[in-house]
Every structure is written in structure tokens, then in C-alpha cells.
Biotite code that builds the C-alpha atoms (Angstrom):
import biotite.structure as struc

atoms = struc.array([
    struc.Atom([-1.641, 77.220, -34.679], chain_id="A", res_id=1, res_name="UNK", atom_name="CA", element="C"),
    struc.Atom([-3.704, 76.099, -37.574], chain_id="A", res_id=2, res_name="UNK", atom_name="CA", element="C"),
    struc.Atom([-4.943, 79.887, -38.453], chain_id="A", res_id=3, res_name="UNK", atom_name="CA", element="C"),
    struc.Atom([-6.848, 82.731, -37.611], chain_id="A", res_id=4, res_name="UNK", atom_name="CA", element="C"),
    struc.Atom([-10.194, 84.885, -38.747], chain_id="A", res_id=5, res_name="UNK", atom_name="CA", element="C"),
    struc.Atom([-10.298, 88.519, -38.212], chain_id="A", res_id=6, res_name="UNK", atom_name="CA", element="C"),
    struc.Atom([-13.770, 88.927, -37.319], chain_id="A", res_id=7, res_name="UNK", atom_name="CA", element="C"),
    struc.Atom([-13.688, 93.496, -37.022], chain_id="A", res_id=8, res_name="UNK", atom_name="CA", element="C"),
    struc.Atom([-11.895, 96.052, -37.581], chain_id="A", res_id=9, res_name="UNK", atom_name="CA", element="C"),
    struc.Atom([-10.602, 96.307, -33.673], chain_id="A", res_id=10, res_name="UNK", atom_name="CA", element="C"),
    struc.Atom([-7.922, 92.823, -34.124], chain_id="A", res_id=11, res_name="UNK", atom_name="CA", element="C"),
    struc.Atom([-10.170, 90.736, -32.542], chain_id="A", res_id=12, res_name="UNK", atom_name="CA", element="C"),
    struc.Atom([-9.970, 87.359, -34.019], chain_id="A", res_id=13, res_name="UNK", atom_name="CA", element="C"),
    struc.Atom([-10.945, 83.729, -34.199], chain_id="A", res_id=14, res_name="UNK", atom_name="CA", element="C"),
    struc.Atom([-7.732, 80.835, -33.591], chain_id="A", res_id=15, res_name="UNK", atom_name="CA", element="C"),
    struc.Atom([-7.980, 77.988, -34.244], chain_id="A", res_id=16, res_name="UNK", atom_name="CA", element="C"),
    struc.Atom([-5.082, 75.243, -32.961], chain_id="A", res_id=17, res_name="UNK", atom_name="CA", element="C"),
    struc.Atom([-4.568, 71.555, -33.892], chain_id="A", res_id=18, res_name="UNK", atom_name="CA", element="C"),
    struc.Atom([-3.497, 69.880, -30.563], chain_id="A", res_id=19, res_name="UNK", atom_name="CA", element="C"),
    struc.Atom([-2.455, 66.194, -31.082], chain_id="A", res_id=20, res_name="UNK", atom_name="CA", element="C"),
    struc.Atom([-3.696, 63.960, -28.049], chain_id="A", res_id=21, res_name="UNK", atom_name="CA", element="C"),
    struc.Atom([-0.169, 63.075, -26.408], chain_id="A", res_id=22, res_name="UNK", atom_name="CA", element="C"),
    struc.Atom([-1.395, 59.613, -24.680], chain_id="A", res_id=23, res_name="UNK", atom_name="CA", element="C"),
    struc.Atom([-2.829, 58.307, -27.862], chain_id="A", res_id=24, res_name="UNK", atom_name="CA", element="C"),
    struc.Atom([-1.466, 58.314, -31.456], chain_id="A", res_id=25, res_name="UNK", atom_name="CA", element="C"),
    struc.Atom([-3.811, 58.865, -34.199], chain_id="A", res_id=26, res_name="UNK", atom_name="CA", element="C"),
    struc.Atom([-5.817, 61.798, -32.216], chain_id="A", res_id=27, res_name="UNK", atom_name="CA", element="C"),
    struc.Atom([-6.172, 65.328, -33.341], chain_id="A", res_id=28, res_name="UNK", atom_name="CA", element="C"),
    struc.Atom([-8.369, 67.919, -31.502], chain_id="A", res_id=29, res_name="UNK", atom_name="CA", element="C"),
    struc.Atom([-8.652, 71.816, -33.195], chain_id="A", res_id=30, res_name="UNK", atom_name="CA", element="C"),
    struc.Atom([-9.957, 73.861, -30.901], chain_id="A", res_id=31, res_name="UNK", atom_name="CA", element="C"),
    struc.Atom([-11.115, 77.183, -31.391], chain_id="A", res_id=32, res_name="UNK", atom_name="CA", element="C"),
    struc.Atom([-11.238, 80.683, -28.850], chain_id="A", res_id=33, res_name="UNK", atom_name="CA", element="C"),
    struc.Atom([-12.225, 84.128, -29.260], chain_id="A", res_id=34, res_name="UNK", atom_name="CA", element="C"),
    struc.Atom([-8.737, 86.315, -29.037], chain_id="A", res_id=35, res_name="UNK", atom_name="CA", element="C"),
    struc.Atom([-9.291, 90.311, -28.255], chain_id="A", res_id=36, res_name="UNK", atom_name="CA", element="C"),
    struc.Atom([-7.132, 93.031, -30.134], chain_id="A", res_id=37, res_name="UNK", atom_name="CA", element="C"),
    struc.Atom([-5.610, 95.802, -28.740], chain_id="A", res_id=38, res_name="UNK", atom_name="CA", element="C"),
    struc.Atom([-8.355, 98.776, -30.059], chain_id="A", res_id=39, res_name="UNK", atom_name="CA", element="C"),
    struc.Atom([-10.818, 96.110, -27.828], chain_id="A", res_id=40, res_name="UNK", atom_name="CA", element="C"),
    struc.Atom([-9.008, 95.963, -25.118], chain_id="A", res_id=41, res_name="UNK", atom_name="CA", element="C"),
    struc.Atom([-8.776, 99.913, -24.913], chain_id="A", res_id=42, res_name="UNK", atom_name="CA", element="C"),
    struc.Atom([-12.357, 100.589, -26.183], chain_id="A", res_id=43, res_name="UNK", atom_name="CA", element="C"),
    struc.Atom([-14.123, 98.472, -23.183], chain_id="A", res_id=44, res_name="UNK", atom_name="CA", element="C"),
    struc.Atom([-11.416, 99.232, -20.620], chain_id="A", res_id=45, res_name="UNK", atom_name="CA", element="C"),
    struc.Atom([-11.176, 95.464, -19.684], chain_id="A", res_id=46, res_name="UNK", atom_name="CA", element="C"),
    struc.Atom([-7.466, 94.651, -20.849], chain_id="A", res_id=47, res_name="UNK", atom_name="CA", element="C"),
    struc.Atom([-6.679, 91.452, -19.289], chain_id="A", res_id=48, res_name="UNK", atom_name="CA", element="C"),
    struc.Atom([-10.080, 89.285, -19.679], chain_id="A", res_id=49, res_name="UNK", atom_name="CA", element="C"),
    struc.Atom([-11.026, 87.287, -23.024], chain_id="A", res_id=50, res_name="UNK", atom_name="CA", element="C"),
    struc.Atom([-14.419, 86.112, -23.578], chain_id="A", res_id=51, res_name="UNK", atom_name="CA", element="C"),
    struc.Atom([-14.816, 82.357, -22.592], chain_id="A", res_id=52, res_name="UNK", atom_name="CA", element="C"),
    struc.Atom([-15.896, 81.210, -25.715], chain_id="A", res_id=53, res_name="UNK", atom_name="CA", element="C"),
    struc.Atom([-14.316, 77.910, -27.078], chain_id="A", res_id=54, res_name="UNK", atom_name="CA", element="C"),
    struc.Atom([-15.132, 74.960, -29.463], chain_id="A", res_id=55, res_name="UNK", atom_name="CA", element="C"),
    struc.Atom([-13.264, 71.378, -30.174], chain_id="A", res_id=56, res_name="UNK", atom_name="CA", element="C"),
    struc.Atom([-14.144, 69.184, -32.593], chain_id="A", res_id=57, res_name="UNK", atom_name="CA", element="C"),
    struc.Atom([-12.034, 65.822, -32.269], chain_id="A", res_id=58, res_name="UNK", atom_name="CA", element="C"),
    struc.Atom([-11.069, 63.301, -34.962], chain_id="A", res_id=59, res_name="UNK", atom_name="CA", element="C"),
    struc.Atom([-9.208, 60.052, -36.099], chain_id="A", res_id=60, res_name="UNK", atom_name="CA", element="C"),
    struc.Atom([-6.178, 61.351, -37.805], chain_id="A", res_id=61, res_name="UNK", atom_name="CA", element="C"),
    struc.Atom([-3.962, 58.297, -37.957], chain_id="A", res_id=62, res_name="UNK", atom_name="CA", element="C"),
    struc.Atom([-3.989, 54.426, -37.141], chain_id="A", res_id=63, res_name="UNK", atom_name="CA", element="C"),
    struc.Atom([-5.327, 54.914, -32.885], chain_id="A", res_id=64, res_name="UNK", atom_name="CA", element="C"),
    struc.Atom([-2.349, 53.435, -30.875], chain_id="A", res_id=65, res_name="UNK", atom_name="CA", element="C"),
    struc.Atom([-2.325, 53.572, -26.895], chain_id="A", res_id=66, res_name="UNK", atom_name="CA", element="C"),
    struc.Atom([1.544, 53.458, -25.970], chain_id="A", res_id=67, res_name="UNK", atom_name="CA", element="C"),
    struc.Atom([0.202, 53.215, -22.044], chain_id="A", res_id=68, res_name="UNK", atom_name="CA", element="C"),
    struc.Atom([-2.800, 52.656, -20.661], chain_id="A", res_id=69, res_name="UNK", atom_name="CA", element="C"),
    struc.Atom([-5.226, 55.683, -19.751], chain_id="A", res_id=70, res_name="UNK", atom_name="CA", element="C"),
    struc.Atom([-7.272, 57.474, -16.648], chain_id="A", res_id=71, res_name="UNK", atom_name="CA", element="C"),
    struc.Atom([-10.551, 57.621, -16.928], chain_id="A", res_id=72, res_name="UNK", atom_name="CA", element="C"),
    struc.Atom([-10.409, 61.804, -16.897], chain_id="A", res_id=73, res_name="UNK", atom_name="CA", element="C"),
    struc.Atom([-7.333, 63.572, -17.089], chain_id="A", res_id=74, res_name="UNK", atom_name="CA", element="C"),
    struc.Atom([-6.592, 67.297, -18.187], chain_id="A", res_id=75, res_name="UNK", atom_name="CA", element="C"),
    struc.Atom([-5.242, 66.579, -22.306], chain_id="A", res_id=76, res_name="UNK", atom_name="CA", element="C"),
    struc.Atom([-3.804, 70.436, -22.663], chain_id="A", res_id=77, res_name="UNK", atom_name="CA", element="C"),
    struc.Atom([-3.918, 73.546, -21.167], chain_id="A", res_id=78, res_name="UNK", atom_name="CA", element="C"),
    struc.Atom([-3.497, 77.084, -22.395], chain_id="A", res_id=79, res_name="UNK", atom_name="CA", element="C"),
    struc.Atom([-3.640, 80.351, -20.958], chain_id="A", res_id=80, res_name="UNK", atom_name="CA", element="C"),
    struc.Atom([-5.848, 83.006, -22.805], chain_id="A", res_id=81, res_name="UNK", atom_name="CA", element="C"),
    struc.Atom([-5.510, 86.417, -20.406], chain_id="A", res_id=82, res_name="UNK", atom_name="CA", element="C"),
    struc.Atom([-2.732, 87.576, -18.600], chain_id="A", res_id=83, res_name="UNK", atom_name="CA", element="C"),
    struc.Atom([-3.614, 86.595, -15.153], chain_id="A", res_id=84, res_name="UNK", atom_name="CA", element="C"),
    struc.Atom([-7.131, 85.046, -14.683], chain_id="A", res_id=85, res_name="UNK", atom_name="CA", element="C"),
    struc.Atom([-8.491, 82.555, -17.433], chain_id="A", res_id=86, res_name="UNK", atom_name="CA", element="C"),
    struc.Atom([-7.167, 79.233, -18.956], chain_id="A", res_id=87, res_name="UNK", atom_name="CA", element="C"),
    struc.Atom([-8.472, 76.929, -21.766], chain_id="A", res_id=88, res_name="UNK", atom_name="CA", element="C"),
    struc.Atom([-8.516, 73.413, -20.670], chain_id="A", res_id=89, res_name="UNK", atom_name="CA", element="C"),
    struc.Atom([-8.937, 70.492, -22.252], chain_id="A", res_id=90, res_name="UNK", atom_name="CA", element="C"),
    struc.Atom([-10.286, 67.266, -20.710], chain_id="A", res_id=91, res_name="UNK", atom_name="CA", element="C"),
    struc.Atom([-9.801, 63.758, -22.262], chain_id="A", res_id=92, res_name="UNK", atom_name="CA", element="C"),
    struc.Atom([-12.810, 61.284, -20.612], chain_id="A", res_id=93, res_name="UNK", atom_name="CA", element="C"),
    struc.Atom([-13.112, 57.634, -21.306], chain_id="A", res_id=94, res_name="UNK", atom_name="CA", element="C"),
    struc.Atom([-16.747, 55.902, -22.011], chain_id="A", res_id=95, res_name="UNK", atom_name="CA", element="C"),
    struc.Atom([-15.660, 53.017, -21.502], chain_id="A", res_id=96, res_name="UNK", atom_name="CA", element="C"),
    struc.Atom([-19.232, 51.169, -21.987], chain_id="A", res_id=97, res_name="UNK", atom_name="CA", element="C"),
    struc.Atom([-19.299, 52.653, -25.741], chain_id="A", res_id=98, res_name="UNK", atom_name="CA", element="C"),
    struc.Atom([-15.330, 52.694, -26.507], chain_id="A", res_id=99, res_name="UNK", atom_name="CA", element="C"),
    struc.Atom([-15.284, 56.511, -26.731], chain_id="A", res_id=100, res_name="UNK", atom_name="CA", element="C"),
    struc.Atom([-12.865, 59.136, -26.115], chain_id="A", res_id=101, res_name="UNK", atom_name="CA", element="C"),
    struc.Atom([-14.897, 62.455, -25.476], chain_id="A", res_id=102, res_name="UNK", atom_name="CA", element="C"),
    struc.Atom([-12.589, 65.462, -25.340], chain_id="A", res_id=103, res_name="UNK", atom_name="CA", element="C"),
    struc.Atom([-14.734, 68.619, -23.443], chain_id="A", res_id=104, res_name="UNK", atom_name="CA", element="C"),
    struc.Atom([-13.450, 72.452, -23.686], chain_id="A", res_id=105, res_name="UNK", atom_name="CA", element="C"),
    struc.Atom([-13.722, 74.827, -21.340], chain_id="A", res_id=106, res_name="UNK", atom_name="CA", element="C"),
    struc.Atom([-12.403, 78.346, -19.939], chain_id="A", res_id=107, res_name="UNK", atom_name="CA", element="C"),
    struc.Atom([-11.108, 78.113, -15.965], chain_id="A", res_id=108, res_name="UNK", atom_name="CA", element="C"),
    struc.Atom([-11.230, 81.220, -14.680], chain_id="A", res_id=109, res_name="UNK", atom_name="CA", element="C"),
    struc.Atom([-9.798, 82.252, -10.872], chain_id="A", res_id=110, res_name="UNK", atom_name="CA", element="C"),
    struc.Atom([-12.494, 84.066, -9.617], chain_id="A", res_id=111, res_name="UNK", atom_name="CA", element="C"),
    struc.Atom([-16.004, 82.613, -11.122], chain_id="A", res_id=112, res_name="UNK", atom_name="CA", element="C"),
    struc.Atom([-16.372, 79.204, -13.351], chain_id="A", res_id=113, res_name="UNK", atom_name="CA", element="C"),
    struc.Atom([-17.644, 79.521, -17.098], chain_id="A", res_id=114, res_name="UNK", atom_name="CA", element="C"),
    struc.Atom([-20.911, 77.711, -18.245], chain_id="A", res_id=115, res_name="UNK", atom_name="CA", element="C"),
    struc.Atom([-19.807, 77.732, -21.581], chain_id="A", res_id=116, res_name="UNK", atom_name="CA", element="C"),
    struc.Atom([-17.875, 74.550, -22.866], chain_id="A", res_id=117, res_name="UNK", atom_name="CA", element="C"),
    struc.Atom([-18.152, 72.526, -25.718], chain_id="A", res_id=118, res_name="UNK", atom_name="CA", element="C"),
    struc.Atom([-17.577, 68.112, -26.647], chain_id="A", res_id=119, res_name="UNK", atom_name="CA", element="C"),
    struc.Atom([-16.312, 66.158, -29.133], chain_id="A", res_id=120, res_name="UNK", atom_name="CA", element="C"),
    struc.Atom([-16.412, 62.761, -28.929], chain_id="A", res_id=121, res_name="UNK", atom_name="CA", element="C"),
    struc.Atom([-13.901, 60.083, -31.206], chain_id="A", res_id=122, res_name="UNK", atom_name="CA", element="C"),
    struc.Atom([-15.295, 56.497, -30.824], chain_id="A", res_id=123, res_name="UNK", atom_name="CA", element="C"),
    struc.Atom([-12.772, 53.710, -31.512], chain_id="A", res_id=124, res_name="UNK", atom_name="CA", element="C"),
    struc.Atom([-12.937, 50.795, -33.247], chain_id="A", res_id=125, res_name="UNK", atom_name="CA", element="C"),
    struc.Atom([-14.432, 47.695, -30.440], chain_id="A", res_id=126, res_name="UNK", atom_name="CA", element="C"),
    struc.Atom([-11.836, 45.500, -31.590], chain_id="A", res_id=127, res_name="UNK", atom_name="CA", element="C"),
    struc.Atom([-9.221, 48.086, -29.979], chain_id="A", res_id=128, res_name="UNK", atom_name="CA", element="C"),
    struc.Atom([-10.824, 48.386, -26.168], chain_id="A", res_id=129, res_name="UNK", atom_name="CA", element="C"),
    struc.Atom([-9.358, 51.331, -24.619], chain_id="A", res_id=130, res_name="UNK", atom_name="CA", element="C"),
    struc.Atom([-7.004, 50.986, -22.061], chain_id="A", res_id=131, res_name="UNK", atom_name="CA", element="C"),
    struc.Atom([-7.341, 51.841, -18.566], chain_id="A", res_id=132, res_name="UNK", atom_name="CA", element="C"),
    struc.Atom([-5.421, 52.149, -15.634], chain_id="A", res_id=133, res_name="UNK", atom_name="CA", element="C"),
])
């Protein structure tokens, strides 16, 4: 956890995390989602649910190194953000054609999918293609 931002007087706040890509040194993704307090919670009656807001922004933190070679799409990290029905997700693609990593954030929730999701894309350097299995 990087930090958080109070955003009322009812605890509900802002986090942001730093999650390091764990297939490929040199990768660091902060993502950001919308945590409810406990006056929240109590005031609207919904207790278990967060609001599926998220943001990543990716970024080049180190020399890029790919110990193994890559899937095209695979889930990067995973977090749950309410007690029973929603997780965060995290999804590393490969564009291959433009030697891109593009990391996309979303909320999975049991019962009814989330529109809202948002990309960040890292292109690496052509003389390093990206490896694929």
C-alpha cells in the first residue's frame, strides 16, 4: 500500500497500491479503488458492496527483464474489495505488433459484470521483443 486519501467525513477513502508485475522485472503498476468506511456502510444499508471504481497507471521502474517467456493475456493480480461478491483484477495483455504491455483494471463481481475499467499501457524498447509462449 502506497497510501490513502480520505475523501468525507464517513472513512471513505481513496488507496492507492504499487503492485510490481511478477513475470517481468522493471514493471510497476499503482492502482487505485474507492474503499467505503464504516458510517457508509451503515448510512446506505449496503455493508458488503464497494463501488467498482478503479484506475492503473503502469510504468518502467527498472531495467525490463523477462526471466520466462509470457501469455498473450493472463490475470497479473487479484484482490478482493467486499466481503463476498467483488474482486479487482488485473490483466497483463501483450501487443505484440507494437511491443507493448497493456495492463487493464477492472472490478469482477458474482452476480453482474462492471463496465467500468481502466488501461495503462508500458511499451518496451524494440530491441527487447517480448517474449511469448
Amino acid at each position: 500500500r502506497v497510501g490513502e486519501v480520505g475523501v468525507d467525513w464517513t472513512g471513505n477513502d481513496i488507496v492507492i497500491d504499487a503492485v510490481q508485475d511478477p513475470k517481468i522485472q522493471g514493471i510497476t503498476c499503482h492502482v487505485t479503488y474507492f474503499d467505503r468506511g464504516v458510517i457508509d456502510r451503515l448510512r446506505k444499508g449496503n455493508w458488503f458492496e464497494d463501488p467498482s471504481n478503479s484506475s492503473i497507471a503502469c510504468r518502467q521502474t527498472g531495467p525490463i527483464a523477462f526471466p520466462k517467456p509470457l501469455r498473450a493475456q493472463e490475470e497479473m493480480f487479484s484482490e478482493r474489495i467486499s466481503l463476498v461478491f467483488k474482486k479487482l483484477r488485473v490483466v497483463r495483455m501483450v501487443d505484440k505488433p507494437r511491443n507493448t504491455l497493456v495492463y487493464l483494471t477492472y472490478a469482477e463481481r458474482v452476480i453482474e459484470g462492471s463496465p467500468q475499467n481502466s488501461v495503462s499501457a508500458v511499451p518496451v524498447d524494440r530491441a527487447s521483443p517480448i517474449p511469448l509462449r
